[in-house]
C-alpha positions as CSV (number, residue, x, y, z in Angstrom):
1,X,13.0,-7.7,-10.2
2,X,11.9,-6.2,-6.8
3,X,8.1,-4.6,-7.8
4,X,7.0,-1.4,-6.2
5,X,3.1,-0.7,-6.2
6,X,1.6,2.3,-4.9
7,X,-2.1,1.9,-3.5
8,X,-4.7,4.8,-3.5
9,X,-6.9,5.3,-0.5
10,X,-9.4,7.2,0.8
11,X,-10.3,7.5,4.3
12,X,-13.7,7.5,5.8
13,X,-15.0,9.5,7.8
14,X,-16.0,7.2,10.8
15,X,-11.8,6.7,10.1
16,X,-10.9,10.4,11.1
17,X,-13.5,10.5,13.9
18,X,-11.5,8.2,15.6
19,X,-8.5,9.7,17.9
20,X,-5.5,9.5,16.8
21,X,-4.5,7.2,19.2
22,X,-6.6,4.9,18.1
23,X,-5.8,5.4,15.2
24,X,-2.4,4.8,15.3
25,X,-3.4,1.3,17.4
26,X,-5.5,0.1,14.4
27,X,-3.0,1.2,11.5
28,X,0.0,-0.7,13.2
29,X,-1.9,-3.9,13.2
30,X,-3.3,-3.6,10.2
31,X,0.4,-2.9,8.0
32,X,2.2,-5.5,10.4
33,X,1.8,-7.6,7.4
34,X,4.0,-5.2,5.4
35,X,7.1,-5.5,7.5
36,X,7.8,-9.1,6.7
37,X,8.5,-11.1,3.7
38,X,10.8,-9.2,1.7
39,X,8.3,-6.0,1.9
40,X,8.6,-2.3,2.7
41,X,5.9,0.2,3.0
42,X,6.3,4.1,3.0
43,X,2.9,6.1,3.5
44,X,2.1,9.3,1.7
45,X,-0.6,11.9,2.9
46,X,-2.4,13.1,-0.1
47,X,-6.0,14.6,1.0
48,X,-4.5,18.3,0.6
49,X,-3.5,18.0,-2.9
50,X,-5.9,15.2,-4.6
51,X,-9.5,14.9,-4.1
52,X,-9.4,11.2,-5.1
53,X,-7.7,9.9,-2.4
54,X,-6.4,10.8,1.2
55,X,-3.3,8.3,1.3
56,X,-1.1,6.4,-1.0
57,X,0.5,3.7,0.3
58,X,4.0,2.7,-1.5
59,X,4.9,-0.8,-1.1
60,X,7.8,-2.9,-2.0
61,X,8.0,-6.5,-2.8
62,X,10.9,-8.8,-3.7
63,X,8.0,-11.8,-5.7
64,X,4.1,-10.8,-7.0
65,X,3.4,-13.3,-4.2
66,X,5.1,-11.3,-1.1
67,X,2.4,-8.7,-2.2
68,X,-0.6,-10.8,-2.7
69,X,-0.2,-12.7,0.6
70,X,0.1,-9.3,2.2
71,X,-2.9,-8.0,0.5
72,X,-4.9,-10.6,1.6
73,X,-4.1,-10.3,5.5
74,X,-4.7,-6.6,4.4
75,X,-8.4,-7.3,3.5
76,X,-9.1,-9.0,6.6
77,X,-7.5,-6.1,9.1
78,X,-9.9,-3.3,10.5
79,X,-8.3,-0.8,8.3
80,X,-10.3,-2.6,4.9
81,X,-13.0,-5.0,6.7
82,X,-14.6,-2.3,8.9
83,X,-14.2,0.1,6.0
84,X,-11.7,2.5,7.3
85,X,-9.6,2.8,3.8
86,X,-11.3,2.2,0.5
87,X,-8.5,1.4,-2.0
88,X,-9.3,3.6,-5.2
89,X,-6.5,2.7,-7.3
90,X,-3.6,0.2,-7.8
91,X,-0.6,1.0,-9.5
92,X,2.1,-2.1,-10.0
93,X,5.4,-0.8,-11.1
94,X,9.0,-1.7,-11.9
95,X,11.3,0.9,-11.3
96,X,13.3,1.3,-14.2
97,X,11.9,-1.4,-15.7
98,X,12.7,-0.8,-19.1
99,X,16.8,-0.5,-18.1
100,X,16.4,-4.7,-16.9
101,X,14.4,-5.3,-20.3
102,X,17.1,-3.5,-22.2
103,X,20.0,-5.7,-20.7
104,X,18.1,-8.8,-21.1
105,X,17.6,-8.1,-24.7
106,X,20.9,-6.5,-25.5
107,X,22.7,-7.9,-29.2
């Protein structure tokens, strides 16, 4: 089953001093690890409504491993390592998960 997680993170402030240009230079190398592998990543602003965090970041993976190889070149990209992002919150999830559960254990 093809796992979706949803991370929670929050911005720093040296992050939104930055232009957006650069920005948008550091973000792109930091989430090329998401565009391989089986994985897709959607991005979610949250800052306006949640005080917890500023973004969420969906991603989905085809194997628990696509995703923990991917976190791991994460961690060592600008975005985590110069403390850009903090990730607040990790959410695993299958969608619909109980509907694959139900047909595997169907009498």
């Amino acid at each position: 089953m093809k796992m979706t997680i949803f991370l929670l993170l929050q911005a720093s402030p040296g992050w939104l001093r930055l232009s957006r240009g650069e920005r948008g230079r550091i973000a792109a190398a930091g989430l090329e690890p998401f565009t391989r592998n089986g994985l897709s990543l959607r991005h979610f602003d949250a800052e306006a409504f949640h005080a917890d965090c500023s973004d969420v970041a969906m991603i989905e993976a085809e194997t628990p491993e696509a995703y923990y190889f991917a976190i791991e070149q994460l961690r060592d990209t600008a975005l985590i390592a110069e403390g850009h992002f903090k990730v607040t919150g990790i959410i695993p999830s299958y969608e619909n998960g109980f509907q694959a559960y139900e047909a595997a254990h169907a009498v």
